[in-house]
C-alpha atoms as one frame of an Amber mdcrd trajectory, in Angstrom:
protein
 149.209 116.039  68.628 151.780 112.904  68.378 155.146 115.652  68.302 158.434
 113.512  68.077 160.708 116.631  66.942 161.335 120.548  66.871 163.936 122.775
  65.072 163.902 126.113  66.788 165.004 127.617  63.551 165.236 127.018  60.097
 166.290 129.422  56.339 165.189 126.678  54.148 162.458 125.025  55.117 159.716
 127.540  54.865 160.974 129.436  51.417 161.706 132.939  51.968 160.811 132.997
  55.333 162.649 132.230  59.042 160.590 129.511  60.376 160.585 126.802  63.035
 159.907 123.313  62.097 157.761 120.889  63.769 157.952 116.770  63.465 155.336
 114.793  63.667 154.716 111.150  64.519 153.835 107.962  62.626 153.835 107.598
  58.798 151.455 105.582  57.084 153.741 104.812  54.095 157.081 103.233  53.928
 159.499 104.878  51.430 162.819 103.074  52.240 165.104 105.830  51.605 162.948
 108.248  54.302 165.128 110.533  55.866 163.102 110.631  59.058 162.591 107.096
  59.989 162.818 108.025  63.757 159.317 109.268  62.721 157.555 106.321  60.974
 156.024 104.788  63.802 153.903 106.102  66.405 156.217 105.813  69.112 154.363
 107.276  71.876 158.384 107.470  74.356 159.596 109.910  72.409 157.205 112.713
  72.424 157.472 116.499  72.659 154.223 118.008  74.640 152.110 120.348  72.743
 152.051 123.356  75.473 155.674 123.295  74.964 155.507 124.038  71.260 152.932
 126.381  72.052 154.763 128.492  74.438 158.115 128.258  72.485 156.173 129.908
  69.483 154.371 132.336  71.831 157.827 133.422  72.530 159.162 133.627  69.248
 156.456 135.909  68.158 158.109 138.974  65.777 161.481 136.504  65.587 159.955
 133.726  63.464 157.856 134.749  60.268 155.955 131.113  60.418 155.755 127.732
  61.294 156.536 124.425  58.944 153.943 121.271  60.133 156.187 118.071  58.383
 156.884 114.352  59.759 156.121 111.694  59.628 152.907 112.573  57.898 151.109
 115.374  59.386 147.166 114.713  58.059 147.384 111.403  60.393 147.012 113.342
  63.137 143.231 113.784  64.520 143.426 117.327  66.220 145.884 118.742  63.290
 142.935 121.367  62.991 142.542 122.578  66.303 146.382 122.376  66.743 146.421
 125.026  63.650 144.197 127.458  65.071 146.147 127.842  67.782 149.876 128.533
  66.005 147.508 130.875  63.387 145.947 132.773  66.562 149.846 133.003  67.619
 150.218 135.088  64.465 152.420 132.555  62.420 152.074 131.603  58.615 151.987
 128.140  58.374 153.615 125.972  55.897 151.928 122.335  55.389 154.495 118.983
  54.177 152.281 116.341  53.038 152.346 113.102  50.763 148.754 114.159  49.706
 147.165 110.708  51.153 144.330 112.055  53.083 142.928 114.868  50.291 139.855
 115.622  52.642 142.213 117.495  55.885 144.500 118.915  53.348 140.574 120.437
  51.779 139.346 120.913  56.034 142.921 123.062  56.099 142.139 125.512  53.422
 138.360 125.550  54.136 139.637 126.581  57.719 142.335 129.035  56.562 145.086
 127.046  58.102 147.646 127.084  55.860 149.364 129.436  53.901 151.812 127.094
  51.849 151.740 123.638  50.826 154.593 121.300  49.800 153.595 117.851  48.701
 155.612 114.657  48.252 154.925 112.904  44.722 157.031 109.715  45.646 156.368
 108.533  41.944 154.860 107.988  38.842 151.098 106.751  39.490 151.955 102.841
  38.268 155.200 102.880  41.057 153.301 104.106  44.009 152.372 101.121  46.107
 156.022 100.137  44.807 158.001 103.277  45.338 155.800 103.451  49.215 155.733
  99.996  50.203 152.229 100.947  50.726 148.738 100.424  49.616 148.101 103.790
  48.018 144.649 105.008  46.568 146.016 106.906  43.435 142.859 109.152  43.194
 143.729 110.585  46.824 147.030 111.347  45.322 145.313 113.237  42.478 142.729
 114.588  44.166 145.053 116.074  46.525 147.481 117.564  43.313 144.018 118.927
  41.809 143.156 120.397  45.773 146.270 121.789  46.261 146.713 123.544  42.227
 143.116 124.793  42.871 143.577 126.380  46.481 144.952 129.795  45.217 147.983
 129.580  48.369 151.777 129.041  47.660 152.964 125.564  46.695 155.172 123.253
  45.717 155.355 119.475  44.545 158.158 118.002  44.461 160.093 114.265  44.371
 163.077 112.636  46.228 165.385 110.969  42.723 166.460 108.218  43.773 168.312
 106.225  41.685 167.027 102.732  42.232 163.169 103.936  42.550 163.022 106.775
  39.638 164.044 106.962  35.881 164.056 109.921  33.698 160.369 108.167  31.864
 159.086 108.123  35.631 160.023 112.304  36.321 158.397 113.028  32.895 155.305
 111.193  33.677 155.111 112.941  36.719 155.516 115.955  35.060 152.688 115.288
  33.079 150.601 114.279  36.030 150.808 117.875  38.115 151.008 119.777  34.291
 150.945 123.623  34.492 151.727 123.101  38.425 153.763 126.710  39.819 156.576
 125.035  41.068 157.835 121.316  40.714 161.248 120.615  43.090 163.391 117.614
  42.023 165.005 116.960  45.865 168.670 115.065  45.654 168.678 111.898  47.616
 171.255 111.903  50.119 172.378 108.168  51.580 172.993 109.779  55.073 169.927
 107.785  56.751 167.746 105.933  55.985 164.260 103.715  56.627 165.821 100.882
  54.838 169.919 100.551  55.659 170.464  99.160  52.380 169.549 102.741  50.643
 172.550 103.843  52.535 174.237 102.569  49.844 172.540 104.098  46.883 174.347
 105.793  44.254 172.937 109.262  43.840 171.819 110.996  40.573 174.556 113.588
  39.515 173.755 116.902  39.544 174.282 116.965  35.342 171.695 113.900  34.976
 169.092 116.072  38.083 169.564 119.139  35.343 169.077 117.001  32.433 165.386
 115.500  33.862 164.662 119.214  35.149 164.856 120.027  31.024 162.807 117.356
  30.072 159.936 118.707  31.961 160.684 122.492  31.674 157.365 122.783  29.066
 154.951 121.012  31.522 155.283 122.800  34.505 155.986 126.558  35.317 159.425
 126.201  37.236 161.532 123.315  37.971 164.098 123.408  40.989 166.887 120.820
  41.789 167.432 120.843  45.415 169.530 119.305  48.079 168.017 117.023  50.507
């Protein structure tokens, strides 16, 4: 595992539960507002060994409830499965971030048992993606992964980073309609406090009245809406 980051402890990332959050490296899109770009590449200098993680967790057993895999973008990563299996044998719920881009480890996961929550990124509305990413994106990964991940019968979330220069109201609705009848849909506030792209450091933020006012526009397509800070 490429690890370029650890917090030992963490109310918010894992809802409901204590957790610890680990960071993995390389990204393989390029949202310009990321808050993480330390993370984007696969810089091999910066690196956190996986025994260490290992034996951190071993020692947090009964102080931690679980474990929150986020990055970067974790399904890059070639021994993400075996890596699992070792924080499950540890005793640890795990909690899965993803952008949904490689559908077949986020199916591997569940087949496996790996994961007890998923949150995944929906950067935009299907027609923005390759904009919105400054990626190639195959759209029917993205939806295969939102139809995986509705399907799995775990905890999850979907949710989207507003920001103002990427997102309208039209583009939150048609995501809405994309992940309709989802549990939970969180609409994240975009904070300018770093970025991939230094000129998003400058981006005007949605106000918390115009957040609420796309939250209602959606309220009858999915089962719960959140607005949450980044």
């Amino acid at each position: 595992m490429l690890i370029g980051g650890l917090q030992r402890f963490s109310l918010i990332d894992y809802p409901g539960k204590i957790s610890a959050v680990i960071f993995t490296m390389g990204c393989n899109f390029r949202c310009p507002y990321c808050h993480n770009p330390e993370l984007v590449e696969f810089n091999k200098g910066n690196l956190i060994g996986e025994q260490y993680i290992l034996s951190f967790l071993k020692e947090r057993r009964k102080k931690l409830d679980g474990v929150v895999l986020t990055g970067g973008e974790p399904t890059l990563q070639s021994d993400i499965i075996n890596f699992l299996r070792k924080i499950k044998e540890l005793g640890f719920l795990i909690k899965l971030d993803t952008n949904g881009s490689y559908p077949e480890v986020i199916e591997n996961l569940l087949k496996e048992k790996l994961v007890d929550y998923i949150a995944m990124d929906i950067k935009a509305s299907l027609e923005k993606y390759n904009e919105v990413t400054n990626s190639n994106v195959d759209i029917e990964y993205i939806k295969r992964s939102i139809d995986i991940i509705m399907g799995s019968g775990i905890d999850y979330e979907f949710r989207t980073t507003v920001v103002r220069s990427q997102l309208s109201k039209n583009d939150i609705l048609n995501i809405g309609r994309l992940i309709k009848s989802a549990k939970t849909y969180v609409l994240q506030e975009f904070k300018p406090s770093k970025t991939l792209d230094p000129d998003f450091l400058k981006e005007a933020s949605y106000t918390r009245k115009e957040l609420e006012e796309m939250a209602f526009s959606i309220k009858d397509l999915v089962k719960q809406v959140i607005i949450r800070g980044q």
